[in-house]
N, C-alpha and C positions, 0 to 999 in steps of 0.2 A: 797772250796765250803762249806758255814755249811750246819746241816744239814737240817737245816728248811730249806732251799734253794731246797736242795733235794728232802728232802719231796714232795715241792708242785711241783716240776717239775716232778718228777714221775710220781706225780698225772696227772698233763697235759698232761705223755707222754702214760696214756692209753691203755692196748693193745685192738685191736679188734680179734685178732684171725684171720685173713687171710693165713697167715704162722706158725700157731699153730702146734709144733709136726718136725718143719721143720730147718735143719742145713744148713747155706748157709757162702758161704764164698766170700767179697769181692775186687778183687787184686784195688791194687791205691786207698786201701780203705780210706786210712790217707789225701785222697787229698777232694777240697771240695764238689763235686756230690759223691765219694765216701762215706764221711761222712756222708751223708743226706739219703744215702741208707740204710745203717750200721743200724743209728741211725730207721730209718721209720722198715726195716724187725722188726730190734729188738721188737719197739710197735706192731708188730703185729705178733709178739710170735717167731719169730725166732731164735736161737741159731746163735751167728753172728761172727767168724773168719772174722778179720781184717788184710790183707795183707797188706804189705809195701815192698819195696826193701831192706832196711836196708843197703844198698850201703854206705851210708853216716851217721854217727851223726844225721844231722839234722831228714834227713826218720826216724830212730828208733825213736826219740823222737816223732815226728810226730804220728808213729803207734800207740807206747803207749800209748801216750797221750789221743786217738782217744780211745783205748778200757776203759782207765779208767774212762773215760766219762759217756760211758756207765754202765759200774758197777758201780759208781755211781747212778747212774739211775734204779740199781737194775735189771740190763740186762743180760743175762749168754753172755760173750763173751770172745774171748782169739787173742792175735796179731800171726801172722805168718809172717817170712820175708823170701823172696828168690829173686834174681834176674833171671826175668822171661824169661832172653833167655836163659839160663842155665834150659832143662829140669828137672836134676837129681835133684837140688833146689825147683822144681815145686813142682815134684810128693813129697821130702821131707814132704815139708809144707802140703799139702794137705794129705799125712798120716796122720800128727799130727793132723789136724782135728777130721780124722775118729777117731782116739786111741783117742783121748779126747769123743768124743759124740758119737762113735759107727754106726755114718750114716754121707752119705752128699748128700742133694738134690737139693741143689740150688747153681750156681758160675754166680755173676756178673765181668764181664773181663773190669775192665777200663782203669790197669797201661798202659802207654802211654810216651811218651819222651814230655821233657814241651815244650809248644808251644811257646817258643818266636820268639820274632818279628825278631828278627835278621834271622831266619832260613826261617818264611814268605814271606821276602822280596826278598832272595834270588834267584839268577836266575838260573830258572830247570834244563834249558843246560848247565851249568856248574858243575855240581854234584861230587864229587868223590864219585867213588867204596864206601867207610868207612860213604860218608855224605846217601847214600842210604839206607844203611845199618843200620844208628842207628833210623831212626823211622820202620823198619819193624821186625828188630830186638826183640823190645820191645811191639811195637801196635799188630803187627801179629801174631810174632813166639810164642811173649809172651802168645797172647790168644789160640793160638794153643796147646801150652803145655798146661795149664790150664784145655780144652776140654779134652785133650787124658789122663792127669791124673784122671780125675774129673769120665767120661762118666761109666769104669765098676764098680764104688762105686756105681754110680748110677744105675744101672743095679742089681746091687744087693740088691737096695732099693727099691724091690719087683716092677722092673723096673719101676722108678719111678724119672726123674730127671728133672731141666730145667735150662739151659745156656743162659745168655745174652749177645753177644758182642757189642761192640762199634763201631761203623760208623761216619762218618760226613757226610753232605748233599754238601760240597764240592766235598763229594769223590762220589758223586753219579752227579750232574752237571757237574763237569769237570772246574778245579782250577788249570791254571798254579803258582800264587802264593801259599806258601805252599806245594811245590808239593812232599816233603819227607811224608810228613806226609798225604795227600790226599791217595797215592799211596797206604803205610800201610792201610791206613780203609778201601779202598776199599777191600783190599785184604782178610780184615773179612768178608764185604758182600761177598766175594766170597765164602768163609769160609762155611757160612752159605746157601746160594745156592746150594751149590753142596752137601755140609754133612748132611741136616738135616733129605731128607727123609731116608739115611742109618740109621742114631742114634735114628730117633724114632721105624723104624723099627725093627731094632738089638737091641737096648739099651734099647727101651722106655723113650727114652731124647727126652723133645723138647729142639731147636738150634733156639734163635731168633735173631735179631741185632736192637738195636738203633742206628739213626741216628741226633743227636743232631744240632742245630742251634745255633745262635752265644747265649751261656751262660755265666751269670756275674758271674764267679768264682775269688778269689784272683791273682791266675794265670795268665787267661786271662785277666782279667780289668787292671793289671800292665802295660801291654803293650801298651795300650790304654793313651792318653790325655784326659783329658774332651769333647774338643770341638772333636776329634776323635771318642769320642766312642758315642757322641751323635747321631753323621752323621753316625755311624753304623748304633743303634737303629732306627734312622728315616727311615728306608728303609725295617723295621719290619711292617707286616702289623696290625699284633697286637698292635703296637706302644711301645713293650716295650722286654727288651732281657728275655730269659729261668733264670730262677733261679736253683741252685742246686735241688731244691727239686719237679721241672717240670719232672727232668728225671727220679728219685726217684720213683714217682709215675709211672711212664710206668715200669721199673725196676722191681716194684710192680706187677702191670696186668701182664707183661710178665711170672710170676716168681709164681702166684697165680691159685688156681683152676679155676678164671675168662678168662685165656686164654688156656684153655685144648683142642681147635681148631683152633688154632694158632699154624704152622709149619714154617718154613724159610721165615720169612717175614723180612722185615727193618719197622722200624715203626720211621717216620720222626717227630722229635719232635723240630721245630722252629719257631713256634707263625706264620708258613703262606709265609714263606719269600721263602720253595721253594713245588710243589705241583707235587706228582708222577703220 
C-alpha cells in the first residue's frame, strides 16, 4: 500500500472516541465481521488484539495480515493466536494482551467452526459423538474460556468490562438444519442468561450476545449460488442480507458507554426476517 494511500485512508478512518482509553481483543478476529470490528473499535480509539487460531498457515497469515492493516492505518494493534478449546491457550494470549497494554476491557467472542454447507445439510439424527463436539467445541467452550480468562482483568479495571458473544437467530427459532452449529450458539445465549447478572455483580462485567441473521461474508456467500443466495435474501424483510459491518456496529453499542444499561440481553441483528 503506498503511502499516499495510507494517508488518505487514515484520514477517512477518523477516530470519534467511543472506545477512547479502552483495550479489546477480538477472537475470529482475521475472519470478515471480525475484521470490520477490529478495524471500527480501532477508529474509535481502541487498542485492538487480533485473535486467530493459528492452527493452520493459512489462519497466521490471515491474523497478520488483519493487524498489519491496521498499523498501517496508524492503529496500536497486535495479533494473538490460541486454539480456543484449549483454555491454557486462551488465558495465554489474553496475558499477552494485558503485558502488552496493561489493561483489558473489552472481548468480542466470534471464532466459530466455518459453516459449510456440507455440515448444514447434514442430518441432525445422525451425528456422531466428535460431529457434536466440533462446533461446541469451538463456538461455546471457545467463548467460555475467553469470559473466564478475560472477566478478573476486568474486574481489576477498576471493575469495569464488557463481553460480546455470538448467537444466531437460528439458535434461538429452532433449525433442524445446521443443527451442530445451532446447538453451539444457543449454548452462548445460555451462556449469557444465566452468567451475566453474577459478572456484573462480582466483576462489574456486562455479558451481552448477538444474534446475527443471514450475513454476506466470504465464508458464507461461498456456499451459496447466485440464484440461491438471491432466494435467501428475498425472504429478508429488509430485502437485502447484513453486511460485516451491520454487526460491527452493535459490537460497538454493546461494547460502548451507549449500553451501560444493558445486561444479558441477545440483540437480534437480521434486517427483520425473525422478531423476539
Amino acid at each position: 500500500m503506498s503511502s499516499k494511500l495510507i494517508a488518505q485512508t487514515a484520514q477517512d478512518a477518523k477516530r470519534t472516541g467511543r472506545l477512547e482509553g479502552q483495550v479489546a481483543i477480538i477472537s475470529g478476529g482475521s475472519g470478515g465481521i471480525g475484521k470490520a470490528t477490529a478495524l471500527l473499535f480501532a477508529k474509535e480509539g481502541a487498542k485492538v488484539a487480533v485473535h486467530f487460531s493459528g492452527l493452520t498457515d493459512a489462519s497466521t497469515k490471515k491474523g497478520n495480515d488483519a493487524v498489519s492493516k491496521l498499523k498501517d492505518l496508524g492503529f496500536e494493534a497486535m495479533p494473538v493466536h490460541a486454539n480456543v478449546s484449549n483454555y491454557s491457550e486462551v488465558k495465554k494470549a489474553v496475558d499477552q494482551v494485558v503485558n502488552q497494554w496493561g489493561k483489558l476491557s473489552l472481548a468480542v467472542c466470534y471464532a466459530g467452526l466455518p459453516s459449510e454447507m456440507k455440515f448444514w445439510k447434514e442430518d441432525p439424527l445422525e451425528l456422531s459423538d466428535d460431529d457434536l463436539h466440533s462446533a461446541v467445541d469451538v463456538d461455546f467452550v471457545g467463548s467460555y474460556h475467553f469470559l473466564k480468562a478475560c472477566k478478573d482483568y476486568m474486574k481489576d479495571n477498576d471493575r469495569y468490562g464488557k463481553i460480546v458473544l455470538t448467537s444466531s437467530t437460528p439458535a434461538i427459532y429452532g433449525e433442524g438444519l445446521g443443527y451442530r452449529f445451532a446447538l453451539a450458539k444457543e449454548l452462548n445465549r445460555m451462556t449469557v442468561k444465566s452468567l451475566a447478572t453474577k459478572l456484573i455483580r462480582d466483576y462489574g462485567v456486562y455479558l451481552n450476545v448477538i444474534a446475527p441473521g443471514t450475513v454476506e461474508t466470504p465464508a458464507n456467500r461461498r456456499n451459496y449460488s447466485d440464484e440461491e443466495w438471491d432466494e435467501l435474501v428475498s425472504g429478508i424483510p429488509i430485502a437485502k442480507a447484513g453486511t460485516p459491518e451491520d454487526i460491527a456496529n452493535v459490537a460497538l453499542f454493546l461494547c460502548s458507554h451507549d449500553s451501560d444499561y444493558v445486561v444479558g440481553q441477545t440483540i437480534v441483528v437480521d434486517g427483520g426476517e425473525f422478531r423476539l
